[in-house]
C-alpha positions in Angstrom: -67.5 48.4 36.4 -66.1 51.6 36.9 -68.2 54.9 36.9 -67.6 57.2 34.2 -68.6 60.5 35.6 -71.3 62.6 36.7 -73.2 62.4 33.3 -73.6 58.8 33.8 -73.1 55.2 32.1 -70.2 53.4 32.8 -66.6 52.1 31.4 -66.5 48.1 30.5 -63.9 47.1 29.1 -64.7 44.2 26.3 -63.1 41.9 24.3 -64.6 41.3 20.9 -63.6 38.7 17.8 -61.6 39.9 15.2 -64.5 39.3 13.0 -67.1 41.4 15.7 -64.1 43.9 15.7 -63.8 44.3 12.3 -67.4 45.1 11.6 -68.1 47.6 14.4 -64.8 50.0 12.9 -66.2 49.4 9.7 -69.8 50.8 10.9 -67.7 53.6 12.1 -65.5 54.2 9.0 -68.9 54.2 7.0 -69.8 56.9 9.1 -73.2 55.2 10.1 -71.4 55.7 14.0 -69.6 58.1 15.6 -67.3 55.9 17.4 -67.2 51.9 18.4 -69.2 52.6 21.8 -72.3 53.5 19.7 -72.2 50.3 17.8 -72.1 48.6 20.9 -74.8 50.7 22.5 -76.9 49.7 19.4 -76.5 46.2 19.4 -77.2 45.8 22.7 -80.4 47.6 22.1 -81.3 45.3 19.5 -80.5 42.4 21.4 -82.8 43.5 24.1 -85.4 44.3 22.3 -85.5 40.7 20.7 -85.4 39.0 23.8 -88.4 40.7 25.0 -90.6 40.2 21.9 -89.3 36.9 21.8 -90.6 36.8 25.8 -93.9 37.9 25.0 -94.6 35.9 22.3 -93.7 32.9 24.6 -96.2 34.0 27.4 -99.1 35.3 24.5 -98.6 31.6 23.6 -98.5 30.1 26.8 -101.5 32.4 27.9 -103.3 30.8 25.0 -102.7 27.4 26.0 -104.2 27.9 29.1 -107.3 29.8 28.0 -107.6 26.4 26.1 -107.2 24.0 28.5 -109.5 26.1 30.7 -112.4 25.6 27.9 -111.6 21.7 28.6 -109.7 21.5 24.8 -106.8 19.4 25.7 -105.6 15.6 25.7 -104.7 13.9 28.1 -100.9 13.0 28.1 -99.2 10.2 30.1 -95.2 9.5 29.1 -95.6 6.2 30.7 -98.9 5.3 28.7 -97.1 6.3 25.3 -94.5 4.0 25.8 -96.5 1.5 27.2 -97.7 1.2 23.6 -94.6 1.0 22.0 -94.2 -2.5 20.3 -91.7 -4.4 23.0 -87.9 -5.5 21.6 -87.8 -9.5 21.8 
């Protein structure tokens, strides 16, 4: 990546779908964007931000799951026992 100037951010240089291209210059022909790099910008804001709910919903979860099997509620899981009870193929 290549600095932009002083100011900050950066110039990347991307290549998008015709589909992904044709939405982001319609977002800026509705006037909802000044120009393509804001869509961008946007999305990529979005994206972030759904990764990192989706993150701490994971580890609420997980945190859960311990706090459970820390008060003893859990069973007791053995692959090899499951499929030791399988009915065997003659």
């Amino acid at each position: 990546m290549q600095r932009a100037g002083p100011i900050g951010g950066s110039i990347l240089h991307i290549s998008l779908t015709e589909r992904l291209d044709g939405y982001v210059r319609q977002k800026v022909e509705e006037g909802l964007y000044n120009n393509a790099s804001e869509v961008i910008r946007e999305a990529l804001r979005l994206q972030i931000a759904s990764e990192q709910s989706k993150l701490e919903a994971l580890r609420s979860d997980v945190d859960a799951a311990w706090q459970q099997a820390d008060r003893g509620e859990f069973v007791d899981y053995s692959l090899r026992g499951v499929l030791a009870e399988l009915p065997q193929d003659t």
